[in-house]
C-alpha positions as CSV (number, residue, x, y, z in Angstrom):
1,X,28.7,-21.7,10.8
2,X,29.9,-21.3,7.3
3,X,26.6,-22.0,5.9
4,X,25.2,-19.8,8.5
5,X,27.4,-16.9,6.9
6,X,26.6,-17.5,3.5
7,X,23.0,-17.3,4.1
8,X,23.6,-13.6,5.3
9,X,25.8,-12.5,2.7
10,X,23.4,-13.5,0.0
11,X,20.3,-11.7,2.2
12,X,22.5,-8.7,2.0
13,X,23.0,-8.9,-1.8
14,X,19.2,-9.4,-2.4
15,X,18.2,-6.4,-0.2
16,X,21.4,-4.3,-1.7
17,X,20.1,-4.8,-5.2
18,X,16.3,-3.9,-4.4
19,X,17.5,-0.7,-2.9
20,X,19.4,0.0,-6.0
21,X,15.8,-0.4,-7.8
22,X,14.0,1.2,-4.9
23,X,16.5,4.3,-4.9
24,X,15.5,5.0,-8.8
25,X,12.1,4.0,-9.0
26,X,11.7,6.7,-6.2
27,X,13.6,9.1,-8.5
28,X,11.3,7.9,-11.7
29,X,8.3,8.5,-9.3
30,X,9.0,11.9,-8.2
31,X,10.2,13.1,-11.7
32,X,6.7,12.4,-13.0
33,X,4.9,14.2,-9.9
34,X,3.2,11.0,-8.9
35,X,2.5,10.1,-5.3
36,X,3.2,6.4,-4.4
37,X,1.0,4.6,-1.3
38,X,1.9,1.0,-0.7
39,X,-0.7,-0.9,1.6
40,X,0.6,-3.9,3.4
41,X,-1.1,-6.2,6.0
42,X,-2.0,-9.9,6.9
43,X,-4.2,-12.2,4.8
44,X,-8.2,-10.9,5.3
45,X,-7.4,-7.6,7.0
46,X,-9.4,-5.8,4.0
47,X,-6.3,-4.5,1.9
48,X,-8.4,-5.1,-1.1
49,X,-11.3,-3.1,0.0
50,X,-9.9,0.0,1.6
51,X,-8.1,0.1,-2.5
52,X,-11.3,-0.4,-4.0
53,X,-13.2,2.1,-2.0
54,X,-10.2,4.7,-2.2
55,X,-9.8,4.6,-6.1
56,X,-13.7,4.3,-6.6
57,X,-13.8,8.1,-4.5
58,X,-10.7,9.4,-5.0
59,X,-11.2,8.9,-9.6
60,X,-14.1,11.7,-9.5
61,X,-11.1,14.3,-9.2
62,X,-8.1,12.3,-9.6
63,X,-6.1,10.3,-12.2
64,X,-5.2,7.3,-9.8
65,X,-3.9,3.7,-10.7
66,X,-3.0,0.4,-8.8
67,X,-0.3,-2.4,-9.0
68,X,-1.4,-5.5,-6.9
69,X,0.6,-8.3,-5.6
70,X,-1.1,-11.9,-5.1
71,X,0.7,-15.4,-4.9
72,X,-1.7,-16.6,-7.5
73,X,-4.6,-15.4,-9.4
74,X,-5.7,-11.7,-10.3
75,X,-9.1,-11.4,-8.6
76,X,-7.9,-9.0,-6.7
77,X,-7.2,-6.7,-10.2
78,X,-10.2,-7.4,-11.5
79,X,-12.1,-6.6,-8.1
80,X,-10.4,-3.3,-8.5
81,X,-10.8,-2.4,-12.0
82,X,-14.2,-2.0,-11.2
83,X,-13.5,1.6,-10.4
84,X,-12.8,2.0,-13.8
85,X,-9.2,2.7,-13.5
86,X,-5.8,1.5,-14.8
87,X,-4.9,-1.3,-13.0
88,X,-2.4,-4.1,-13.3
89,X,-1.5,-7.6,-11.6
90,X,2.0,-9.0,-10.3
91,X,1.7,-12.6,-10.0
92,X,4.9,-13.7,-7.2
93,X,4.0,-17.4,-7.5
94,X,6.0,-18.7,-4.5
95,X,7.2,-15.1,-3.1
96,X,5.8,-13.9,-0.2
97,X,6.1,-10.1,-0.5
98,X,6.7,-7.5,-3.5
99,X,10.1,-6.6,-4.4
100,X,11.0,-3.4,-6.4
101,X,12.2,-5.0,-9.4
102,X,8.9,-6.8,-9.5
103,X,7.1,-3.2,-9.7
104,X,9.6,-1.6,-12.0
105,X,9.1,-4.2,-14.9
106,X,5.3,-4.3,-13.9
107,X,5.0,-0.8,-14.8
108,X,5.8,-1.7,-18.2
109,X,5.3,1.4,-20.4
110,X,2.6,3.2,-18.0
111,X,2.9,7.2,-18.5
112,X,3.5,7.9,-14.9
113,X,3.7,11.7,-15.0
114,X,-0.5,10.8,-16.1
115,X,-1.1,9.9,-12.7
116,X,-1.8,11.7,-9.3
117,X,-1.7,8.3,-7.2
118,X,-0.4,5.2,-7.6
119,X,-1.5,2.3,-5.2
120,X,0.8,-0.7,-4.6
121,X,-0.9,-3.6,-2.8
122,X,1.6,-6.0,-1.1
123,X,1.3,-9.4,-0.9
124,X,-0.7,-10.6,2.1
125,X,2.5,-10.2,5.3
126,X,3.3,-9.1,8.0
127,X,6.8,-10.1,8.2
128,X,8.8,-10.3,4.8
129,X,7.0,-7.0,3.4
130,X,8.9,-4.5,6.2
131,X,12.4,-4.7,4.7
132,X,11.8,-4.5,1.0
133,X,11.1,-0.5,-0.3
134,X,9.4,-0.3,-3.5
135,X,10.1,3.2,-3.7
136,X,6.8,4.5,-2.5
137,X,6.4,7.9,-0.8
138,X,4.1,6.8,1.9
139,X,3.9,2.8,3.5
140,X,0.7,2.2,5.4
141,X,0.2,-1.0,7.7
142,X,-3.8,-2.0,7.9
143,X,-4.8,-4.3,10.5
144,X,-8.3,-5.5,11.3
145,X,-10.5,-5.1,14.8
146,X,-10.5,-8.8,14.1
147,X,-7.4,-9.9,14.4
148,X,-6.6,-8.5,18.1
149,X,-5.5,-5.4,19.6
150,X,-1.6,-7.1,20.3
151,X,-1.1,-7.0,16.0
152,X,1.6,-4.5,16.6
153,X,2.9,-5.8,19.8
154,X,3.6,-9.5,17.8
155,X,4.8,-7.8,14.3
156,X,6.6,-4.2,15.7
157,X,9.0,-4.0,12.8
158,X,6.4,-3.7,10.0
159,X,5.2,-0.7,12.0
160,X,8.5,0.4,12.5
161,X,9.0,0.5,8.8
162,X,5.6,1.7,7.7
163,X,4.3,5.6,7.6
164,X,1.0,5.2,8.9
165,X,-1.3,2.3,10.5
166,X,-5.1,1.9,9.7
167,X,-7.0,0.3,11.6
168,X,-10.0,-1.7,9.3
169,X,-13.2,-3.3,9.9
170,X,-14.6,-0.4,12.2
171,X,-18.1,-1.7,11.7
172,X,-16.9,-4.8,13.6
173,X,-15.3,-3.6,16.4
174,X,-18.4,-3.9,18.7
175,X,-19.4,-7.5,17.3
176,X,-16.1,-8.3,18.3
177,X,-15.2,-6.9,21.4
178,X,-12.4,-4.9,20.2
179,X,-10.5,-2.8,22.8
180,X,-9.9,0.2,20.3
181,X,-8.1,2.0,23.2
182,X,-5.8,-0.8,23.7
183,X,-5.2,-1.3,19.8
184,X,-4.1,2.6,19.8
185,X,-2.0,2.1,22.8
186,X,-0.6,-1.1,21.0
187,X,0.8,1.3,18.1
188,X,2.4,4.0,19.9
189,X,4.0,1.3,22.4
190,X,5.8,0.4,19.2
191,X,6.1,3.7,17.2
192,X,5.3,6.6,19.7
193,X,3.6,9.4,17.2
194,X,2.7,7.4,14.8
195,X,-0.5,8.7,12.8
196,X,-3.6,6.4,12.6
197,X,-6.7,6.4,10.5
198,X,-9.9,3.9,12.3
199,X,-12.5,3.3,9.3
200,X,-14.9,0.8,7.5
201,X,-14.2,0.5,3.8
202,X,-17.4,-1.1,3.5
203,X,-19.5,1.0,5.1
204,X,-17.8,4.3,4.4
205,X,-17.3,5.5,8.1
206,X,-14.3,7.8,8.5
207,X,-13.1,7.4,5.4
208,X,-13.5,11.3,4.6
209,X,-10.6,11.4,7.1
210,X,-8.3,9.4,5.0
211,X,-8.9,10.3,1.6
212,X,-8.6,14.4,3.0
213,X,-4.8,13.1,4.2
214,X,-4.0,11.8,0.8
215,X,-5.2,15.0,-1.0
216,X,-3.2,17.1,1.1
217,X,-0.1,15.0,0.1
218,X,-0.4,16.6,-3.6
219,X,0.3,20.0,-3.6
220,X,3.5,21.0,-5.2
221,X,4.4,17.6,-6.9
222,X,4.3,19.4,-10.3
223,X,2.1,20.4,-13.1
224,X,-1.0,18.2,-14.2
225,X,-3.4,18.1,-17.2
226,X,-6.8,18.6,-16.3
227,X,-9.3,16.1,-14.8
228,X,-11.1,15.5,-18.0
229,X,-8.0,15.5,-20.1
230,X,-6.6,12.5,-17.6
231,X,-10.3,10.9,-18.0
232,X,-9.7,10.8,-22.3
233,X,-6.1,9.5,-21.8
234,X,-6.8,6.4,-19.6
235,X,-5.7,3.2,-20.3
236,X,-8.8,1.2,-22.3
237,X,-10.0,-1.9,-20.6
């Protein structure tokens, strides 16, 4: 029992500290008129892609950037620079999710008031991800027309704590026999009203849907230089 207790008390700590971070990285974020979008999901749900495909489109009129979390290795930076945008790694070796400590040292000396978007790509979870805030305006939770229709039913708090749920892979859904009626039925079971994007990174369906959502989350976050003056001030690679 006393062990039991201790355990909790030292949870409480580590989640009252990251709020601490979370609470004035959301302040620093805001202050420089950026909007914050962190993606979480399982392993293979396409996390990486849906980034890739969103910075690729969304750099042609905005300044946009990306911190990504991975146990081990950065291919998933170096997959994403490919858009030709500022983008840096946060290695968590043995920890499972992103805390907000680990994004405020990552963003290092970045001029954030630069950017329209920043992305934050979460460690590959379901579970650990839903109670840590990194201080992000929007939290969306991707799941894949290959992992099952029940995803929410068996992981309801990440839904609980996210914004908005994507459902990936679209060009799959028939290949797989996805019940796309019961996978919407799924969310709202869990989060009634919750707003839901279905598309295929790869192939480019709906995404017109999504990236319209995320320009219509800009207006009145402050004063920005122009496009070309953001294009001459990126970070070299």
């Amino acid at each position: 029992m006393i062990r039991q207790t201790r355990l909790v008390e030292v949870r409480q700590n580590v989640l009252k500290k990251n709020d601490v971070v979370a609470r004035a990285l959301r302040g620093r974020f805001h202050d420089a008129g950026v909007y914050v979008v962190s993606l979480v999901s399982s392993p293979g749900a396409g996390k990486t892609m849906l980034l890739e495909r969103t910075l690729s489109l969304l750099a042609c009129e905005h300044r946009v950037a990306a911190l990504v979390g991975d146990l081990a290795t950065d291919n998933d930076a170096r997959r994403l620079a490919r858009a030709n945008v500022p983008v840096r790694q946060i290695t968590t070796g043995a920890v499972c999710h992103l805390e907000a400590e680990m994004v405020e040292q990552s963003l290092g000396d970045w001029d954030l008031a630069a950017l329209d978007f920043l992305f934050i790509e979460n460690v590959g979870n379901l579970v650990c991800p839903s109670t840590y805030d990194l201080g992000e305006d929007l939290r969306l939770v991707l799941f894949s027309v290959t992992e099952g229709e029940d995803k929410p039913l068996k992981y309801p708090t990440i839904f609980n704590t996210a914004d908005i749920a994507v459902i990936s892979k679209l060009d799959l859904a028939a290949a797989c026999d996805c019940d796309l009626e019961a996978a919407r039925r799924n969310i709202q079971a869990v989060r009634p009203g919750m707003q839901t994007f279905e598309l295929s990174a790869k192939t480019g369906q709906a995404m017109d849907g999504w990236l319209d959502f995320l320009r219509q989350q800009l207006p009145g976050r402050g004063d920005k230089p122009s496009a070309a003056d953001a294009l001459a001030a990126r970070e070299p690679r």
